[in-house]
C-alpha positions as CSV (number, residue, x, y, z in Angstrom):
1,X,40.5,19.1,-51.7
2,X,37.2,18.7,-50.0
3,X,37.0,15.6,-47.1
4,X,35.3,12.4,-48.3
5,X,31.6,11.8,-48.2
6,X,30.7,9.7,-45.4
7,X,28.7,6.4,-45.9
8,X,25.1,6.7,-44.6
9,X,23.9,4.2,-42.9
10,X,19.8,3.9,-41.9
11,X,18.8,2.4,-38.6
12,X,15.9,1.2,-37.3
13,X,14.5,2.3,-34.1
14,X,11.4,1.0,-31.7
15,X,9.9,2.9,-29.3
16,X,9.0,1.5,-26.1
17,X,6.2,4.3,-24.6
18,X,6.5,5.2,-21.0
19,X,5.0,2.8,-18.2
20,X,2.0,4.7,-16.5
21,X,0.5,8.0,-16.8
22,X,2.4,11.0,-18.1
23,X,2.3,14.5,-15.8
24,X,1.8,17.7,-17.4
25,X,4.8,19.6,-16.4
26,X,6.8,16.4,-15.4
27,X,9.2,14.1,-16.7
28,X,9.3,10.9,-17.8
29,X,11.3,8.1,-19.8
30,X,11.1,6.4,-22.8
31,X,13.4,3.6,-24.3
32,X,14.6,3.3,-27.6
33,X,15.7,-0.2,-29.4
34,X,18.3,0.6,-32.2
35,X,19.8,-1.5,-34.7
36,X,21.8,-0.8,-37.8
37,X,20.9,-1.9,-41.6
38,X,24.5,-2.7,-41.6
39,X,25.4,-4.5,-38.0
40,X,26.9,-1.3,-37.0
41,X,28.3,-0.8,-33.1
42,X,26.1,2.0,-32.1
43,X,27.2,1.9,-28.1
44,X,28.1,5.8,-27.8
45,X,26.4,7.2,-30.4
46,X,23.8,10.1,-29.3
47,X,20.3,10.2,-30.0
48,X,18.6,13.7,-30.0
49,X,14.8,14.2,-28.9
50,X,13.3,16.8,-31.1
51,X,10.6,19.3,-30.5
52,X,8.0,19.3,-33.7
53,X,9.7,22.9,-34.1
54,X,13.4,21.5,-33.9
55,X,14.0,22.5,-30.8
56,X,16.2,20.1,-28.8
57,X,14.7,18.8,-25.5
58,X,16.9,15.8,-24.6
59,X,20.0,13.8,-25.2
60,X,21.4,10.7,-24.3
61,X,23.8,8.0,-25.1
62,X,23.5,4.3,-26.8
63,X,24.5,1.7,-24.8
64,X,24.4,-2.1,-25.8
65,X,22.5,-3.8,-23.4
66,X,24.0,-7.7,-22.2
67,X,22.2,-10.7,-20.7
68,X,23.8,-10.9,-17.2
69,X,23.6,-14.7,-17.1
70,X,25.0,-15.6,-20.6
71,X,26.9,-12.0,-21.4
72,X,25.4,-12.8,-24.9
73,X,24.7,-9.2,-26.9
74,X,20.9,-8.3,-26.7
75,X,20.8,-4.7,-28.4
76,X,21.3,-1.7,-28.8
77,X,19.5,0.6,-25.8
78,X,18.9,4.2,-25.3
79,X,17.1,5.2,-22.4
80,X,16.3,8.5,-22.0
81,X,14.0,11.1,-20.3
82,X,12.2,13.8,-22.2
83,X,9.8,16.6,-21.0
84,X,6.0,16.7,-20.9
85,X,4.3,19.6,-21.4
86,X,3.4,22.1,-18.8
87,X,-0.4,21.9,-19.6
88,X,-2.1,19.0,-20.2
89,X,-2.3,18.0,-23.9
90,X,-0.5,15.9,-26.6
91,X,3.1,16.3,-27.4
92,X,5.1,14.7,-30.3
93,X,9.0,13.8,-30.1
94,X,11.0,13.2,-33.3
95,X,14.1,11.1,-32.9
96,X,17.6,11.5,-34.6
97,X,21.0,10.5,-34.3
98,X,24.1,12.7,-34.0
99,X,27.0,10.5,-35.1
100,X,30.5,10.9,-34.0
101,X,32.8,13.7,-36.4
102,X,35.2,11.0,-36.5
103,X,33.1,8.0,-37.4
104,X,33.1,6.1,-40.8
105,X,29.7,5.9,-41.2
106,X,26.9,8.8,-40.4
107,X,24.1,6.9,-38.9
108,X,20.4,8.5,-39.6
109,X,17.1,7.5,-38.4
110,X,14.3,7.3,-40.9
111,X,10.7,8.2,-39.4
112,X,11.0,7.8,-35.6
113,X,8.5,9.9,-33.7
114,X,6.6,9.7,-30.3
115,X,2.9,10.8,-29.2
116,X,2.1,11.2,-25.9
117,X,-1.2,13.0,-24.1
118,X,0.1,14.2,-20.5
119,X,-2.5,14.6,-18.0
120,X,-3.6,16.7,-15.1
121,X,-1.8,15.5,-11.7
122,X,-3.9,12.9,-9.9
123,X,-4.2,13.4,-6.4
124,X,-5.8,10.4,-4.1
125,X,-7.5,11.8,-1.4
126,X,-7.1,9.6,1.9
127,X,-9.6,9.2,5.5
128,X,-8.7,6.9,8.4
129,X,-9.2,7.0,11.7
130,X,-12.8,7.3,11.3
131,X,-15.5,6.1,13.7
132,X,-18.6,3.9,12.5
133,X,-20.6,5.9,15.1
134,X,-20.8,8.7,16.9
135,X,-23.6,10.1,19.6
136,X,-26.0,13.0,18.8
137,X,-24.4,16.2,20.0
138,X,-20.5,15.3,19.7
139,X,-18.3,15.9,17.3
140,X,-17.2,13.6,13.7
141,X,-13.4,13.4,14.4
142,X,-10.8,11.8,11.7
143,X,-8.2,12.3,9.7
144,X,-7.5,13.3,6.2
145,X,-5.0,13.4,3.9
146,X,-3.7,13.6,0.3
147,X,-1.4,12.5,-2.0
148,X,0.3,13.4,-5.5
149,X,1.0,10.6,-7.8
150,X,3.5,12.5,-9.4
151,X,5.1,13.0,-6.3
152,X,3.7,17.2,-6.2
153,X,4.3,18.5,-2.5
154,X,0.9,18.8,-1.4
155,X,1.2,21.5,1.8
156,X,0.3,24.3,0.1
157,X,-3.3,23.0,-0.9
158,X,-6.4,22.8,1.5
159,X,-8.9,20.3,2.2
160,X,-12.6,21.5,1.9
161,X,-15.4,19.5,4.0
162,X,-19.0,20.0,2.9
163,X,-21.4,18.3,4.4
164,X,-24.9,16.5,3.2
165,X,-26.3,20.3,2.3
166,X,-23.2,21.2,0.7
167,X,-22.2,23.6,3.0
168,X,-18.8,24.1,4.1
169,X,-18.1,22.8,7.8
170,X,-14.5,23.4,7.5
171,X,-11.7,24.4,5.3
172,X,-8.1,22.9,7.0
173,X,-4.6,23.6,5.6
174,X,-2.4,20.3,5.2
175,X,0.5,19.9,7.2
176,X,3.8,20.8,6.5
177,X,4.7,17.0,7.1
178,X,4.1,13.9,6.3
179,X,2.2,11.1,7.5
180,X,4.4,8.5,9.4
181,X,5.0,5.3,6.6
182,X,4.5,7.0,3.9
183,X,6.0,8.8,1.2
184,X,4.1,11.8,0.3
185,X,0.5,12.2,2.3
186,X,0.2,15.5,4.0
187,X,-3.0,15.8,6.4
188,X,-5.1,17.3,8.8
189,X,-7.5,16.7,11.2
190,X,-11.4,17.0,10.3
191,X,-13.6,17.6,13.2
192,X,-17.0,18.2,12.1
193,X,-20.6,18.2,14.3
194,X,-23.0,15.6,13.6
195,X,-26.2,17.3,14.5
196,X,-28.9,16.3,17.4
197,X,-30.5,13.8,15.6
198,X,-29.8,10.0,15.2
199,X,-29.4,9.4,11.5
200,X,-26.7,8.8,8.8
201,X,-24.2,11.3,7.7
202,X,-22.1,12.4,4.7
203,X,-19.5,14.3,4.6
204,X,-17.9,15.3,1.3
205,X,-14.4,16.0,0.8
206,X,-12.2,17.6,-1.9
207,X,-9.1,19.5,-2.1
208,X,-7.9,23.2,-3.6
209,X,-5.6,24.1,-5.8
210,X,-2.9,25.8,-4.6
211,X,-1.8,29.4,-6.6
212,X,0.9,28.9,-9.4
213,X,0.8,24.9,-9.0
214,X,0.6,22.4,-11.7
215,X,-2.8,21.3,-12.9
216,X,-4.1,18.7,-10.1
217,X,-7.0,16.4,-10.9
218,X,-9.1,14.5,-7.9
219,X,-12.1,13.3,-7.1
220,X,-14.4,14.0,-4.2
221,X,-14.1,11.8,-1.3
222,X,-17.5,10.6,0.6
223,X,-17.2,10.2,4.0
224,X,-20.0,8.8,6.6
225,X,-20.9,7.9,9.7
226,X,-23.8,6.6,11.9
227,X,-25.2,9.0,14.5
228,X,-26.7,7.4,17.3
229,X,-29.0,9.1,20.0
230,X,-27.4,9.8,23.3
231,X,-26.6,7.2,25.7
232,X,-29.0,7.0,28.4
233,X,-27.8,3.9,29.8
234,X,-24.9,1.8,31.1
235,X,-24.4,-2.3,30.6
236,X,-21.9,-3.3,32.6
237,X,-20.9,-7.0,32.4
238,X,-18.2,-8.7,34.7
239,X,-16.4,-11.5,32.4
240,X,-15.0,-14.2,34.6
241,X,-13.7,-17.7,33.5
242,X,-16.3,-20.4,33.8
243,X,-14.3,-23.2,36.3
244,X,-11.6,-20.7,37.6
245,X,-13.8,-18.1,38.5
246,X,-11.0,-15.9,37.9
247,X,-11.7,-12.7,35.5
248,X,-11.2,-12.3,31.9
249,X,-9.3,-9.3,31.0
250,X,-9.5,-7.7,27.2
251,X,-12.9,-9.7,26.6
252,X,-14.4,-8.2,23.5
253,X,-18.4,-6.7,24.7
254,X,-20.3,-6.2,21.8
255,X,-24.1,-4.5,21.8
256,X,-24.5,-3.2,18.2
257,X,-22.9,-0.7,17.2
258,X,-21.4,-0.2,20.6
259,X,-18.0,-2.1,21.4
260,X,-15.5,-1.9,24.4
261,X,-13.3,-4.5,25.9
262,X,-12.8,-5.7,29.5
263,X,-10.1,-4.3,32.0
264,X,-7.8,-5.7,34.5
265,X,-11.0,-7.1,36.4
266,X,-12.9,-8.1,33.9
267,X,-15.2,-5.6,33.4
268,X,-16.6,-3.6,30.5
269,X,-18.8,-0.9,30.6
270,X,-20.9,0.5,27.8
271,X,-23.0,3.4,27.5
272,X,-26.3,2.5,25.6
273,X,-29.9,4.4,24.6
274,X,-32.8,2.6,25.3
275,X,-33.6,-0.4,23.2
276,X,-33.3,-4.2,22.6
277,X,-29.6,-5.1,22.2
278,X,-27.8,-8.4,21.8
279,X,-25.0,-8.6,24.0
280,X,-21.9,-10.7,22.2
281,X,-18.8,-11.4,25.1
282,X,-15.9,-13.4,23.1
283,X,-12.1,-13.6,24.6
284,X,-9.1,-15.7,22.8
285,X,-9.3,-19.4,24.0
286,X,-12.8,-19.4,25.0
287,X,-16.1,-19.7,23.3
288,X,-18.5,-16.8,22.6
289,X,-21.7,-16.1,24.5
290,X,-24.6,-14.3,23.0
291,X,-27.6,-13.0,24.9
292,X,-30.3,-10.9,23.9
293,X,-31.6,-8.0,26.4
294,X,-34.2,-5.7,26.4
295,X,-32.6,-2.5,28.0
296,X,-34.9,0.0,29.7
297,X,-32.2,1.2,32.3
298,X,-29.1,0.8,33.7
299,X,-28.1,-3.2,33.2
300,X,-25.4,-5.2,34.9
301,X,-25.1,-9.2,34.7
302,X,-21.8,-11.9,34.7
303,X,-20.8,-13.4,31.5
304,X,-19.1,-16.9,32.6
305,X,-16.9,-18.1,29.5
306,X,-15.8,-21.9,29.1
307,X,-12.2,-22.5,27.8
308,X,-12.1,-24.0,24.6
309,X,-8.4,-25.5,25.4
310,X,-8.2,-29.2,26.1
């Protein structure tokens, strides 16, 4: 005698699409709501993700999911994480349900399907450390790093500087290891000449791909700085408060785009090219001065600062 037919019960499912970008080549997660035309428990019951060949490519279990505050039933949950493709593109899933030999019922899902389009790896590239300016002759130094969204380990790439011709100025391996405070930004130090002529700068900054990686996308990262022509000059201001007579140290001295602080004395000294300048002292508790100088040569002077305490 041949066992009984089972009852087939149809359930509805709802698909919530993963949060965020999906990798090629990595995985992600989708949830599934579930419900049964006939108030079925499903907690336990397997649901199968489908390639459009057939092909399984996940599992996981059905779990009922509770309000923590009331422990009221919400629904019936399946979270599970599927595959994207290696190569960017679209992918489709097709849902079903493997009930339990043992169960009354044989639960089916009628047309449950996902669509997603998995992109390239986005890489952001990173600069700090960076100065505003730097004098004719020297050198452009900062640092540069980059990161994988999708968490890729990024050592194996280089970073590529051209500068405003194009040309390459340097090509630097990133580091083995990562920056301090972070999670995933691998680096190197840039050091690129800025010419003998004041002017602005661009530098432009992009990274490889590494052989046999994933498909990384990223986009080129401008860089730039001031160059300013050689210092021919030195301002050096003695800080000092106003009534005390007594000196300031860690006063801010400002001639723009030059900028030093005061030491233990009270001094600060700035190397300047020849021009007209306005010289800005300020210091915590005490009111700015401002004074505008024409400077020709070397240039020294006292900045005497009133407290602004009562």
């Amino acid at each position: 005698m041949s066992a009984p037919q089972r009852i087939r019960h149809v359930c509805t499912c709802d698909i919530k699409p993963p949060f965020g970008p999906v990798f090629a080549g990595a995985s992600f997660e989708a949830q599934l709501t579930l419900a049964c035309e006939e108030q079925c428990d499903l907690a336990g019951e397997t649901i199968q993700a489908l390639a459009a060949d057939g092909t399984e490519l996940a599992r996981a279990l059905i779990a009922a999911r509770i309000n923590p505050e009331t422990r009221e039933f919400v629904a019936f949950v399946c979270d599970i994480s599927l595959p994207s493709p290696v190569q960017p593109g679209s992918a489709t899933y097709r849902f079903a349900m493997e009930t339990a030999a043992d169960a009354e019922a044989e639960h089916t899902l009628g047309d449950c399907s996902l669509e997603i389009v998995a992109g390239a790896h986005q890489v952001k590239l990173l600069c700090w450390d960076e100065p505003a300016t730097v004098n004719a002759g020297e050198m452009f130094r900062f640092r540069a790093g980059a990161l994988c969204l999708a968490g890729c380990n990024m050592a194996r790439h280089t970073i590529r500087v051209l500068d405003d011709t194009g040309a390459v100025v340097q090509t630097l391996a990133l580091s083995d290891d990562v920056w301090p405070g972070t999670t995933g930004v691998h680096h190197a130090e840039v050091v690129a000449p800025v010419g003998e002529q004041p002017c602005q700068r661009t530098w432009s900054l992009s990274v490889d791909e590494a052989p046999g990686e994933l498909p990384h996308h990223m986009s080129p990262l401008q860089v730039s700085c001031r160059v300013l022509s050689s210092p021919e000059c030195e301002i050096v201001v003695q800080v000092v408060d106003s009534e005390r007579k007594t000196p300031i140290a860690g006063a801010r001295l400002v001639a723009h785009p030059y900028r030093t602080l005061t030491d233990e004395n009270g001094v600060a000294k700035l190397k300047v090219s020849r021009g007209n300048y306005e010289l800005l002292v300020s210091a915590r508790r005490y009111g700015a001065l401002a004074r505008t100088v024409e400077i020709t040569g070397d240039y020294a002077t006292q900045a005497e600062m009133i407290s602004d305490e009562p």
